[in-house]
C-alpha positions as CSV (number, residue, x, y, z in Angstrom):
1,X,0.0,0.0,0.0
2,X,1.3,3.4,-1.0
3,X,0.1,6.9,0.8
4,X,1.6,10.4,0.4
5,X,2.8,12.7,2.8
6,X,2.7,16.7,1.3
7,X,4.1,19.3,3.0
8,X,1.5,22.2,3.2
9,X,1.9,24.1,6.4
10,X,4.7,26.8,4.8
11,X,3.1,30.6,5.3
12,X,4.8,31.5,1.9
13,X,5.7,34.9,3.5
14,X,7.4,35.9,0.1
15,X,4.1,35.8,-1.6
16,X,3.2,38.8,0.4
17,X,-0.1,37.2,0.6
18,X,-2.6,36.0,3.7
19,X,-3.9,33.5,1.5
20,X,-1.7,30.1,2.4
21,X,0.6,29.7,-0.3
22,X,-0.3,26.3,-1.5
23,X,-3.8,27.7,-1.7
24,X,-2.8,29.9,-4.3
25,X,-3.5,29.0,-8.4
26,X,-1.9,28.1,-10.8
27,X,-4.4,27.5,-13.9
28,X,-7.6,28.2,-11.9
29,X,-6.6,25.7,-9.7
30,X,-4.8,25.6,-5.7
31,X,-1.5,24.1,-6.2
32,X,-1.5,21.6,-3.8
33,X,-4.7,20.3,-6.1
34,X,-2.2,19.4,-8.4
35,X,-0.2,17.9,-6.3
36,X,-3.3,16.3,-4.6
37,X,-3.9,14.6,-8.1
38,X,-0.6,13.5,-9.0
39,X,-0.2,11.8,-5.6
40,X,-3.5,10.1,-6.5
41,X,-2.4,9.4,-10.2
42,X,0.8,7.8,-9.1
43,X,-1.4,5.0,-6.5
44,X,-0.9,6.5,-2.9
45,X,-4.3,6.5,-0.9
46,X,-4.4,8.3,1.5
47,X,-3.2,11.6,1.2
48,X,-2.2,13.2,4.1
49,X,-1.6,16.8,4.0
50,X,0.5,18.5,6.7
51,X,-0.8,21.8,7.6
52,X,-0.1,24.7,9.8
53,X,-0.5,28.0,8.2
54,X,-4.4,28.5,7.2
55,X,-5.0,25.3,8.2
56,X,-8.9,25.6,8.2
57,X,-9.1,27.3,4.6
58,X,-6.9,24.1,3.0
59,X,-9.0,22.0,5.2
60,X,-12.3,23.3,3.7
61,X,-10.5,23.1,0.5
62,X,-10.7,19.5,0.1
63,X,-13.7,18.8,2.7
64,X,-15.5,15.9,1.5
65,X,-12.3,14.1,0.1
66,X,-12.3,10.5,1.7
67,X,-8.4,10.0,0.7
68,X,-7.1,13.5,2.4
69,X,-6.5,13.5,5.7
70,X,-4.8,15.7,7.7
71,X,-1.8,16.4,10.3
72,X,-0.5,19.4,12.0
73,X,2.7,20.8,12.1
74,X,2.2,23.1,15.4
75,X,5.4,25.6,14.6
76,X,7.5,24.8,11.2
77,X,10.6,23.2,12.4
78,X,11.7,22.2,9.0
79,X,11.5,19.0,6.7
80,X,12.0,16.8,9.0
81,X,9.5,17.6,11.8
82,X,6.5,17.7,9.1
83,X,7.4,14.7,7.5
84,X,7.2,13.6,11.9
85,X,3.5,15.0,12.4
86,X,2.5,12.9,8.9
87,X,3.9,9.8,9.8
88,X,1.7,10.3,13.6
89,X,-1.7,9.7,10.9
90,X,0.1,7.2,9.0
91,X,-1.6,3.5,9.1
92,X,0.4,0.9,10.1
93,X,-0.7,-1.2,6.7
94,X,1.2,1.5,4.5
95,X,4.7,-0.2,3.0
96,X,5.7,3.0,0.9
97,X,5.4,6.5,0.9
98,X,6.0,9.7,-1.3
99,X,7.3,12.9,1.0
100,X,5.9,15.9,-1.8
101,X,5.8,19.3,-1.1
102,X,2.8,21.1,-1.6
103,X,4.3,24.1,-3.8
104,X,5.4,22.0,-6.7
105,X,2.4,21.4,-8.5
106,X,4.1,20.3,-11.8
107,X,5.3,17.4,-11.1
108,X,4.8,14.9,-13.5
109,X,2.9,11.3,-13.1
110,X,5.5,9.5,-14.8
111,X,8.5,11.1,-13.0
112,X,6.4,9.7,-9.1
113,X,5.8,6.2,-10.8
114,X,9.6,6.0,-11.6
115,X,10.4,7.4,-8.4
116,X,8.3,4.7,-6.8
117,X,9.4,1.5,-9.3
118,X,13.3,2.7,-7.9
119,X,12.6,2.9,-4.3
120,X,11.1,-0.8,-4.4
121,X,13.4,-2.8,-2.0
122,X,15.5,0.3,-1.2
123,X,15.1,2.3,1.8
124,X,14.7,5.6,0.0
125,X,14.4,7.1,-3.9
126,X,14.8,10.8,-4.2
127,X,13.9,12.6,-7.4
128,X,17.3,14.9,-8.2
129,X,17.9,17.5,-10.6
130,X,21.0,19.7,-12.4
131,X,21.1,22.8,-12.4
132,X,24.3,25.0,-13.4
133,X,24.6,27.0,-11.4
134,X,22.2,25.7,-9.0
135,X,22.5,28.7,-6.3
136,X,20.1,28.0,-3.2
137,X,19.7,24.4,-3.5
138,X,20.4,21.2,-1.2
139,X,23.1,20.0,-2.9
140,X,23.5,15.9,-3.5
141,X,26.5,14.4,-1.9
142,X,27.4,10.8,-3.1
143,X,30.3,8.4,-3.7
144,X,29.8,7.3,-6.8
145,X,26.2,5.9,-7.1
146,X,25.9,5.7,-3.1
147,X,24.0,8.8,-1.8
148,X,25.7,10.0,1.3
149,X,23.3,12.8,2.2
150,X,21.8,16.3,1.0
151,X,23.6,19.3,2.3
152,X,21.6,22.9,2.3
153,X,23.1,25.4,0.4
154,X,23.5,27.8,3.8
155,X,25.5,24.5,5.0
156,X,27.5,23.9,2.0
157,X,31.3,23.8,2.0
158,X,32.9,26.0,-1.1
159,X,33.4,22.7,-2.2
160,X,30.1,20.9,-1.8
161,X,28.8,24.5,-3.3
162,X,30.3,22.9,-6.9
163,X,28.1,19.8,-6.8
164,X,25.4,20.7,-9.3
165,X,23.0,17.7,-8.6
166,X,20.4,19.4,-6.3
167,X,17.7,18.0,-4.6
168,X,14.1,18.8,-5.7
169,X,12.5,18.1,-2.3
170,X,10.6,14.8,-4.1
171,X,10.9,11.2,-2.3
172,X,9.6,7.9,-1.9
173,X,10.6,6.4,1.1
174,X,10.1,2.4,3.0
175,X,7.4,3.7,5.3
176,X,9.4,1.1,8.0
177,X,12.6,3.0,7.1
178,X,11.3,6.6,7.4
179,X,9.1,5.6,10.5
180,X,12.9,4.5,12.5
181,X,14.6,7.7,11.2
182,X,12.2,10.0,11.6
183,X,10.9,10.3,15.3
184,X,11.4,6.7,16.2
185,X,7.7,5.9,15.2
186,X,7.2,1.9,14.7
């Protein structure tokens, strides 16, 4: 069984907006929507949306939506401390489990389905990109094929600052793995 975790709690303060950001359109529709969809395209039931910032207007958004459900990221301690209040709404019966974020709503079917067909029997898949220069972005450290971590830009050595292979924030993750490593949840 595959389920989804998207990140949607973000305030989007540069959007200068009060509306939540993942609440805002893009072709007459919220972005998380799309996001939503693709999630649902790609086989993961449920959905659960982490929320924070306007929680009640992305709630009403998709009232009456059996597969969304919902978790609450109190204050927005990063990546890891959403991904933490998702897994707490989680069933037990889920074996695999996309981590999206709610502000990419472009994000093609087939690129999830691949993501998903490569994390089978691994403990993680994580969609990657290039990007010369690629200022601002995690940056991909490996040996050779072996992924070793992601380092944030801010965090970067002048060396690691080189690597152009950036992560795009997209994963499928062993719900087992990501339930040890993240908060201890079993």
């Amino acid at each position: 069984m595959r389920a989804a975790i998207i990140l949607a709690a973000g305030q989007g303060t540069r959007m200068k907006s009060a509306l939540p950001k993942v609440l805002h359109p893009i072709l007459n529709r919220p972005m998380v929507e799309w996001v939503v969809d693709a999630a649902r395209a790609a086989g993961a039931s449920p959905i659960i949306l982490v929320v924070g910032y306007g929680a009640d207007q992305v709630r009403e958004h998709f009232a009456g939506q059996d597969d969304v459900h919902f978790a609450v990221q109190e204050q927005q301690l990063g990546t890891g401390d959403a991904v933490r209040a998702g897994l707490e709404v989680l069933p037990e019966a889920v074996d695999s489990v996309f981590v999206l974020c709610g502000d990419v709503p472009l994000i093609p079917i087939e690129e999830l389905d691949a993501l998903a067909q490569q994390q089978r029997g691994q403990a993680l898949s994580v969609l990657t990109f290039k990007a010369p220069p690629p200022h601002g972005y995690g940056r991909m450290l490996r040996q050779g094929e072996e992924l070793l971590g992601i380092v944030e830009a801010k965090d970067a050595s002048s060396e690691q600052l080189e690597i152009d292979e950036c992560n795009s924030g997209t994963y499928c993750f062993d719900a087992q793995f990501l339930r040890r490593h993240i908060g201890g949840l079993t």
